[in-house]
C-alpha positions as CSV (number, residue, x, y, z in Angstrom):
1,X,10.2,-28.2,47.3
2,X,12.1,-25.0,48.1
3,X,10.4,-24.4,51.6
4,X,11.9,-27.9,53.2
5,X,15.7,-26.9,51.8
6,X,15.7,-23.9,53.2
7,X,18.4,-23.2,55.7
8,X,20.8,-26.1,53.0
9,X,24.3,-25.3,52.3
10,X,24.2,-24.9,48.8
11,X,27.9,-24.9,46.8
12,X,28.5,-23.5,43.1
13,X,24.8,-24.7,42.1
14,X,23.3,-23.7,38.4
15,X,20.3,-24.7,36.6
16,X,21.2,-25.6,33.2
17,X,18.4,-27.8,32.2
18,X,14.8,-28.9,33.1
19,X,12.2,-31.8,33.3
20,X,14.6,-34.7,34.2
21,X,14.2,-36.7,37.2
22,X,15.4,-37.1,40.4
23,X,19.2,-38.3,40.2
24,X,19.2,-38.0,37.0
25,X,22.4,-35.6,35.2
26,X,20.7,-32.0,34.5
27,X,19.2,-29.7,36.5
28,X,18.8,-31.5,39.8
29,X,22.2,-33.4,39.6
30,X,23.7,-30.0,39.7
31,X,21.4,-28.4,42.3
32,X,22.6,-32.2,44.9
33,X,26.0,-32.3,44.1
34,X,26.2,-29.4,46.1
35,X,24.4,-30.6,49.4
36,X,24.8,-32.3,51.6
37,X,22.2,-32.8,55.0
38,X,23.1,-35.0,57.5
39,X,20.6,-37.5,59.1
40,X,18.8,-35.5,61.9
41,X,18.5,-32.1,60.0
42,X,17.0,-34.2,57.1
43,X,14.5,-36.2,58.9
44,X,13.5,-33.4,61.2
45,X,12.4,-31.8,58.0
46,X,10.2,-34.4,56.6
47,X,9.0,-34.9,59.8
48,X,7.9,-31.6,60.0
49,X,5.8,-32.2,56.7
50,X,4.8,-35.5,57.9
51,X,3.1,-33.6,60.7
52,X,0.8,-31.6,58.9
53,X,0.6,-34.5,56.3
54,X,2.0,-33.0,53.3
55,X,5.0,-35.5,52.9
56,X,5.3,-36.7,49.5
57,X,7.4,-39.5,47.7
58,X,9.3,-36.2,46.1
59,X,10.3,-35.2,49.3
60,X,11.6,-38.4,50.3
61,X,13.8,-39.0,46.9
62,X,15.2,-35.7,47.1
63,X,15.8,-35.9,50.6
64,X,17.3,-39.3,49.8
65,X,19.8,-37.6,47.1
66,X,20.9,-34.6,49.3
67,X,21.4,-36.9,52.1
68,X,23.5,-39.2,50.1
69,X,21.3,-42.4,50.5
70,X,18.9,-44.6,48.6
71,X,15.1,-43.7,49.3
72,X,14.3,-46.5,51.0
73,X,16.9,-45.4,53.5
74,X,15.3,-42.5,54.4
75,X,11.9,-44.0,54.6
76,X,13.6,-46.6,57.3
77,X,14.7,-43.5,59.0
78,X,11.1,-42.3,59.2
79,X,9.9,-45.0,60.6
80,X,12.8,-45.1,63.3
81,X,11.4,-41.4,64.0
82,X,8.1,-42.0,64.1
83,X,8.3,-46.0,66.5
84,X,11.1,-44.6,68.5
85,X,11.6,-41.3,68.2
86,X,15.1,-41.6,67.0
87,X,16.6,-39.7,64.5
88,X,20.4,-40.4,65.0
89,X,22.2,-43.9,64.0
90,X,21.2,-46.7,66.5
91,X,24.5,-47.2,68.6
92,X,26.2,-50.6,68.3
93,X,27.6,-52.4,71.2
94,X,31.3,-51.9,71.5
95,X,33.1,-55.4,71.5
96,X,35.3,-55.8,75.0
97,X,38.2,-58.2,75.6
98,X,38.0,-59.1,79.3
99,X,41.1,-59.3,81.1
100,X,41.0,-63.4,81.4
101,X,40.7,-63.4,77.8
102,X,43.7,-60.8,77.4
103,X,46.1,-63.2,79.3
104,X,44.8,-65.8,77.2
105,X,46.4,-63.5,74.6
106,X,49.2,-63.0,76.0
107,X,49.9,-66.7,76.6
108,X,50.0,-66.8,73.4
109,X,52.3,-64.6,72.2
110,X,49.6,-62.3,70.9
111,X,48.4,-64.8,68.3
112,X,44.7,-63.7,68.2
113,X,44.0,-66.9,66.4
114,X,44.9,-69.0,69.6
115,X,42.5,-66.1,71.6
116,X,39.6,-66.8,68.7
117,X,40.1,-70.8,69.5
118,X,40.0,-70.5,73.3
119,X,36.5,-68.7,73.1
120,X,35.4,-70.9,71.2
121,X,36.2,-73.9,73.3
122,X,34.6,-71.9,76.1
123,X,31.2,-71.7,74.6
124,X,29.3,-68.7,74.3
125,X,28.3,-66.0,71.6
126,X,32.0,-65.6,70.2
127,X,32.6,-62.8,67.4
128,X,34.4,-63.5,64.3
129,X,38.1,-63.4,63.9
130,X,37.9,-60.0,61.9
131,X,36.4,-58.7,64.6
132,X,38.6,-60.2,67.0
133,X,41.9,-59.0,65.0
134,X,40.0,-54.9,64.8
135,X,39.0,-54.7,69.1
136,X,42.7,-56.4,69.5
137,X,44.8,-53.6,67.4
138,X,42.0,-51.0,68.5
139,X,42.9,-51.9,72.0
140,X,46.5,-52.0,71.8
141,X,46.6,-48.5,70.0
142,X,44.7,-47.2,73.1
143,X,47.3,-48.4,75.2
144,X,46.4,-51.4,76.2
145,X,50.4,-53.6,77.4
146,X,50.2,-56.8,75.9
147,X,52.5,-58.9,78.7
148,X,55.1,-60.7,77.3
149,X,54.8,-64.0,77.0
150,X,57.7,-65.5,79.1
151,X,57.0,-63.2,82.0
152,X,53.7,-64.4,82.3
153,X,54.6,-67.8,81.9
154,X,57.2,-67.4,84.6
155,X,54.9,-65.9,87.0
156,X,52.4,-68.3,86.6
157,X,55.3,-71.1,87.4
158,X,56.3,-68.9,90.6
159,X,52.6,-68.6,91.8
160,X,52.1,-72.8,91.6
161,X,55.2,-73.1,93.4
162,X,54.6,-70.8,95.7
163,X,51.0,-72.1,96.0
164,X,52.7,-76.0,96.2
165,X,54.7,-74.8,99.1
166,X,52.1,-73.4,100.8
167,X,50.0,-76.5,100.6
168,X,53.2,-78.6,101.7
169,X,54.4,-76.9,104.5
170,X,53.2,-78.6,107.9
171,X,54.7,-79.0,111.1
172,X,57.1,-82.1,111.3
173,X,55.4,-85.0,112.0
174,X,56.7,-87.2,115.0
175,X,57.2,-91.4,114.5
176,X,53.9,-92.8,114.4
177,X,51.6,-89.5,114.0
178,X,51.3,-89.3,110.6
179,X,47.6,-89.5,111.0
180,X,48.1,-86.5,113.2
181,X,49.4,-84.4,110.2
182,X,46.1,-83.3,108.9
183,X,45.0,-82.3,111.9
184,X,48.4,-79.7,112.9
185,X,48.2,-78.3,109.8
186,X,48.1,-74.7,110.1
187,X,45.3,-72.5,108.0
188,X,45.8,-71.8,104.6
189,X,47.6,-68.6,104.3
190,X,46.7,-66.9,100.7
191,X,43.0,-67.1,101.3
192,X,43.9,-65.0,104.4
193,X,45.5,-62.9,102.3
194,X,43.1,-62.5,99.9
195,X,40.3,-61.8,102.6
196,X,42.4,-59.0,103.9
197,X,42.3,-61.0,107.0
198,X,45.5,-59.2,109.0
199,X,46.3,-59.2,112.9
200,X,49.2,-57.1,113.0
201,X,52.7,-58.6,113.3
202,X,51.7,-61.7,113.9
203,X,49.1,-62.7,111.5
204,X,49.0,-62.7,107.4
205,X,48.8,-59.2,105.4
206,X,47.3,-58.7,102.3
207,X,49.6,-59.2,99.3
208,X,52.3,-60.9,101.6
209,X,53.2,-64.6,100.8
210,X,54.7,-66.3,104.1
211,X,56.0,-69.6,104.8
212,X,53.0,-71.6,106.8
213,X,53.9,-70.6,110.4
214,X,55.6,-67.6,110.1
215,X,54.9,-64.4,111.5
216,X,56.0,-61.0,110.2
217,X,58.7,-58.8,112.6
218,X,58.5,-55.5,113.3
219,X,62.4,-55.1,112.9
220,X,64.1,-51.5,113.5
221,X,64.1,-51.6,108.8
222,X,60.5,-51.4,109.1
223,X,60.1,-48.7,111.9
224,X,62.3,-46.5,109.7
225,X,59.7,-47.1,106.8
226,X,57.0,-46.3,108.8
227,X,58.5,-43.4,110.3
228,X,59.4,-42.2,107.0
229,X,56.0,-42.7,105.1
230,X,54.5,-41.0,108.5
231,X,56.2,-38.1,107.6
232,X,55.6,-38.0,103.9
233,X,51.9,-38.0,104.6
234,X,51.6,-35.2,107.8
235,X,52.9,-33.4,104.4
236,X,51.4,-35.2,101.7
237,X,54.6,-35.0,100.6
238,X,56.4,-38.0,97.9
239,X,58.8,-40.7,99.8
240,X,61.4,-43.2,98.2
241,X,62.1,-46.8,100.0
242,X,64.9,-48.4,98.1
243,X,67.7,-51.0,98.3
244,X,69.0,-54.5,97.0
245,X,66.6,-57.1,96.1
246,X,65.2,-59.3,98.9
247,X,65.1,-57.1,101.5
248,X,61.8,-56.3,102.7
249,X,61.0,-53.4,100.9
250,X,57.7,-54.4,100.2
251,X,56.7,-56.0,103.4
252,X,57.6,-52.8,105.4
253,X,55.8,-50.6,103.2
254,X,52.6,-52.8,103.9
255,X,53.4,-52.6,107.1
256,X,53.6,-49.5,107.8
257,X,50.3,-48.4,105.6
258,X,48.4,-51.6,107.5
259,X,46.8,-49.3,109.4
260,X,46.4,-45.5,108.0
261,X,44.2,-42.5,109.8
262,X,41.1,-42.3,109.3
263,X,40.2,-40.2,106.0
264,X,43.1,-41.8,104.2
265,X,42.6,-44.5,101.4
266,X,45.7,-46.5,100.3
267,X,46.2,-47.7,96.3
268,X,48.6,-49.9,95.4
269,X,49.5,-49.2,91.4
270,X,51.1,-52.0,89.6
271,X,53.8,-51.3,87.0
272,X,52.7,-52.4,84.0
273,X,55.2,-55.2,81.5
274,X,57.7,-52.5,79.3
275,X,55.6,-49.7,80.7
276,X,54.5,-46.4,78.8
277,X,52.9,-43.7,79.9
278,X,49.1,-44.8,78.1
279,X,49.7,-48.2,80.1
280,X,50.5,-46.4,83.3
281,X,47.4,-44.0,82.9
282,X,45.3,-47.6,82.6
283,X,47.3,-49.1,85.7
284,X,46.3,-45.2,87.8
285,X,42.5,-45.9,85.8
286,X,42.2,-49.8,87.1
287,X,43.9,-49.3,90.5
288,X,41.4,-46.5,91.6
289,X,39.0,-49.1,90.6
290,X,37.0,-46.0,88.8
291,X,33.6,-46.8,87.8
292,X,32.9,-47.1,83.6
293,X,34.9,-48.4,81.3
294,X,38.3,-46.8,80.6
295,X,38.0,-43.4,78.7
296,X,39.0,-43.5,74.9
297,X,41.0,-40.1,75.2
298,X,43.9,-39.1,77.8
299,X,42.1,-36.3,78.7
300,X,39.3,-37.6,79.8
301,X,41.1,-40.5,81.9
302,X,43.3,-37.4,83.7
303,X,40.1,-35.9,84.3
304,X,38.6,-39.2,86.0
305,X,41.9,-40.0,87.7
306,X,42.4,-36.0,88.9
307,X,38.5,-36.2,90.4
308,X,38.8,-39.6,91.7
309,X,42.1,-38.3,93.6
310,X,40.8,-35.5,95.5
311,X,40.7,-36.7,99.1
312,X,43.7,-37.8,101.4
313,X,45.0,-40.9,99.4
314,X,48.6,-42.6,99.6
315,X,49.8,-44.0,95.9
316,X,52.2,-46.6,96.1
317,X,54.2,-47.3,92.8
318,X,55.9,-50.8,93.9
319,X,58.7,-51.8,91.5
320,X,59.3,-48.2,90.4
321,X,62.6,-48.6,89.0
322,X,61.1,-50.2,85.5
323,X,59.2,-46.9,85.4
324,X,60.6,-44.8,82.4
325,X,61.0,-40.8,82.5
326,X,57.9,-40.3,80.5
327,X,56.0,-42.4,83.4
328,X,57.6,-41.0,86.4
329,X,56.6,-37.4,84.8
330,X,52.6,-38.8,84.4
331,X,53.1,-39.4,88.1
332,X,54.5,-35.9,89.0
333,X,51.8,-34.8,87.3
334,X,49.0,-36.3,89.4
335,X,51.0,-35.6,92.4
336,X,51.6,-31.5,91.1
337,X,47.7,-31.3,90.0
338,X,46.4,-29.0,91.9
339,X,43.2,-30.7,93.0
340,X,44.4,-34.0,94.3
341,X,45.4,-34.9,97.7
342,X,47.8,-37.9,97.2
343,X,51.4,-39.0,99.5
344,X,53.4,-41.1,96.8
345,X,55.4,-43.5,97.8
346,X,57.6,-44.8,95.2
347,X,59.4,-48.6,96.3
348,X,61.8,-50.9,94.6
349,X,65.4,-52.0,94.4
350,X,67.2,-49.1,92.0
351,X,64.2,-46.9,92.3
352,X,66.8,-44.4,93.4
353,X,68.8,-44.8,90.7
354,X,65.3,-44.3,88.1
355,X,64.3,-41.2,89.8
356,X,68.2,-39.8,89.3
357,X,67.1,-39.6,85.7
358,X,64.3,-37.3,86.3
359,X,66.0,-34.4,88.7
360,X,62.4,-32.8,88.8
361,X,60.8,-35.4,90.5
362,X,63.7,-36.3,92.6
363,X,63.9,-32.6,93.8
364,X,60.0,-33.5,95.4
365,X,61.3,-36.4,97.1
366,X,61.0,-35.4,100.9
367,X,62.5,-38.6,102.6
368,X,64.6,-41.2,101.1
369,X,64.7,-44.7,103.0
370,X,66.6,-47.4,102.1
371,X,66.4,-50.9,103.5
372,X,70.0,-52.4,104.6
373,X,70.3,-55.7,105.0
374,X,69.9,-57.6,108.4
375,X,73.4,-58.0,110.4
376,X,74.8,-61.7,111.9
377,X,73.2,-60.5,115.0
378,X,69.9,-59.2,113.9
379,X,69.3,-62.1,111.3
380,X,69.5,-64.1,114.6
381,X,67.1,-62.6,116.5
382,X,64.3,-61.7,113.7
383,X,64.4,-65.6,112.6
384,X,63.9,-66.9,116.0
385,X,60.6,-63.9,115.7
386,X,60.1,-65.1,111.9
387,X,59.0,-69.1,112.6
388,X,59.0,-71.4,115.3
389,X,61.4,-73.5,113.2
390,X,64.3,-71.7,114.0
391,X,64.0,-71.3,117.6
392,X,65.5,-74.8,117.9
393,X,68.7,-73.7,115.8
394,X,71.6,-72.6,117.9
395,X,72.3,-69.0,117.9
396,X,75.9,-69.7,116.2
397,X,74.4,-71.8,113.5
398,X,71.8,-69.1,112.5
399,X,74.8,-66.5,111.9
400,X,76.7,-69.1,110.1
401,X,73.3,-69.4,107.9
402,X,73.3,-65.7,107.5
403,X,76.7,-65.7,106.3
404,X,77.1,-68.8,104.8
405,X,73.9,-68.4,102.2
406,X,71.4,-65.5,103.3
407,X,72.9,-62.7,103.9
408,X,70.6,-60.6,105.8
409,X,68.2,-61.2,102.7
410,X,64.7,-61.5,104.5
411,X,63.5,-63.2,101.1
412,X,66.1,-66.0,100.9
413,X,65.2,-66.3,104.8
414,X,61.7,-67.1,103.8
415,X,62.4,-69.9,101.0
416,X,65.2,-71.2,103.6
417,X,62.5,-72.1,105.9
418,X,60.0,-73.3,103.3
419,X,62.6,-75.9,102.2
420,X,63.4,-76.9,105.6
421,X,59.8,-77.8,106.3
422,X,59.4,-79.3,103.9
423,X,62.7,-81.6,103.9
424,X,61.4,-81.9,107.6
425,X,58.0,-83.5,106.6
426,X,59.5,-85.4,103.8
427,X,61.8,-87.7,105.5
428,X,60.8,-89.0,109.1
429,X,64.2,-89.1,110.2
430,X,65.5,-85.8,109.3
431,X,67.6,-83.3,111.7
432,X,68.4,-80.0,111.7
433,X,72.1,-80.2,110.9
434,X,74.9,-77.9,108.9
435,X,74.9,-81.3,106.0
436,X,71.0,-80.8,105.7
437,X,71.7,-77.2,105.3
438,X,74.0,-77.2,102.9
439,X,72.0,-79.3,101.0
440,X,69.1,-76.7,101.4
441,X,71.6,-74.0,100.2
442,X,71.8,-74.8,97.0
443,X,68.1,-74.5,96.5
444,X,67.9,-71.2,97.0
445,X,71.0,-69.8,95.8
446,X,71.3,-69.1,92.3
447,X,74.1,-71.5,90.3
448,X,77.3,-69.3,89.6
């Protein structure tokens, strides 16, 4: 019996008494309450005398009290040894929430009850609402962002009316060609833009939502973007586009990484609802699209994120102004590292003002661009560009639309001429006059 426990961490032990049994208080309660083997040291052992066939049904019951377990235990851990050659704890399948079911979730407030319905509903081996309630808090600890309810709820509204629009917005029918409608009607634009599908300044980009028609225009705004994210990658170097809502921020950005040199990958990151630093290492984890699930530790993700960044690469943070210090440092961080290669490009109205509050990272900001808004004269001339619709509007009334409602704000511009079409298709006998504008005005101008 000695021989196999050989090699045992032994603690305070003393023989005080003899000829009781296994478990049992005396000597050998004494000699176990000291030890303690763990799984693979103690069946490696008994396998050892299994081998030469001199395992006994003492070995096992001691074995059973030092390791801490009944002896039926440790004879199921034989048996796992000697089938399957495993002597560690057969790993269980980790429980996932995918990310439909986590905006399920967060539909719902976070009520895990509503998430434990739904999955039901949809069929399927579902676990139980424990379970549920343990992989929801496990995954929120980790640093998962539970959206907020009303923003997705709003977003959700915004992409169906967007998405109606679309679907609405055809060329104006003449008297007596309704049946011709159908046939005028131009391609559907999202499914362009979720192919990819791009042709320049003319056709749809990815993740750009334009009225059906419209064309995007390279105005002397988005030269300056491209010049300046040009320069910020010769350098791989950190750029800032900023200015008022509406502007074209976004769009010009796009544009100008539409087409990047060969060598160079672009990654859009998005910034997560009421971001922190965990939630921002995710969005980094998810936008690379890195292979694996997401690492439990933050070292480990760095270590993914920091290998996965290591050729030419341009990071663009869009809406960077919600970013908090702690996440703006994260991102000087991956930009500092030593072995990545990355040009960040950090966009969105105030994200001037967010970077102020970090003078480290402002310091590394080679070129800041801001986007002005279009003048009387330009508005003119990139809406005539912008849609077809506007080339029939005199020059005069497009500056008093610009001054009257859209103020050089591309965005305004673009739900302007998606409510003009589709006034235009709704009534036969509509014109293109300053009542029907005004009309259209307060559609797209928020109430005072």
């Amino acid at each position: 019996m000695a021989a196999w426990l050989r090699g045992c961490t032994v603690v305070g032990v003393g023989i005080r008494g003899e000829g009781r049994g296994v478990g049992e208080p005396g000597a050998w309660g004494e000699i176990t309450a000291g030890l303690r083997v763990s799984r693979p040291v103690l069946v490696a052992r008994l396998m050892e005398f299994d081998a030469v066939g001199a395992l006994t049904t003492a070995h096992v019951r001691a074995g059973a009290q030092v390791g801490g377990v009944t002896a039926r235990t440790v004879w199921r851990w034989l048996d796992a040894a000697r089938t399957e050659g495993r002597v560690e704890r057969r790993p269980r399948a980790r429980l996932e929430v995918s990310d439909q079911a986590w905006e399920v979730l967060a539909q719902a407030g976070g009520n895990v009850s509503v998430l434990y319905r739904y999955l039901k509903d949809a069929g399927g081996q579902v676990p139980s609402l424990a379970s549920l309630h343990r992989v929801v808090r496990r995954d929120l600890q980790a640093g998962r962002a539970l959206p907020d309810r009303v923003v997705v709820r709003r977003e959700r509204e915004e992409e169906q009316t967007r998405q109606a629009l679309a679907d609405l917005a055809l060329a104006r029918p003449g008297e007596g060609d309704a049946a011709k409608v159908a046939a005028r009607r131009p391609p559907h634009l999202a499914s362009a833009a979720v192919a990819g599908t791009s042709a320049g300044e003319s056709g749809a980009l990815e993740g750009v939502a334009l009225p059906a028609g419209a064309q995007l225009v390279r105005t002397s705004p988005v030269r300056a973007v491209a010049e300046a994210v040009g320069q910020a990658m010769a350098v791989q170097g950190a750029v800032c586009v900023f200015g008022d809502p509406g502007r074209g921020k976004t769009v010009a950005v796009r544009m100008a990484l539409h087409e990047v040199p060969p060598g160079w990958k672009v990654t859009w990151v998005p910034v997560p609802v009421r971001p922190s630093v965990a939630g921002m290492r995710r969005a980094v984890f998810d936008a690379l699209a890195l292979p694996g699930r997401f690492p439990h530790t933050s070292a480990r993700a760095d270590t993914a994120v920091a290998r996965a960044l290591d050729q030419a690469r341009v990071l663009v943070v869009d809406e960077a102004q919600r970013l908090p210090a702690p996440c703006l440092e994260y991102l000087q961080s991956l930009w500092d590292h030593p072995g990545t290669r990355i040009t960040l490009v950090l966009c969105g109205a105030g994200s001037e003002r967010a970077l102020a509050r970090l003078p480290q990272l402002a310091s590394r900001i080679g070129v800041w661009q801001e986007v002005p808004r279009l003048t009387g004269a330009e508005a003119a001339a990139v809406m005539t560009g912008f849609h077809p619709l506007w080339r029939t509007v005199p020059a005069p009334d497009l500056t008093w639309i610009d001054q009257s409602c859209a103020h050089g704000t591309l965005r305004t511009w673009a739900a302007l001429t998606a409510h003009l079409q589709n006034a235009l298709l709704t009534s036969a006998d509509a014109a293109v006059d300053r009542a029907l504008l005004r009309r259209l005005f307060q559609r797209v101008v928020p109430p005072l």
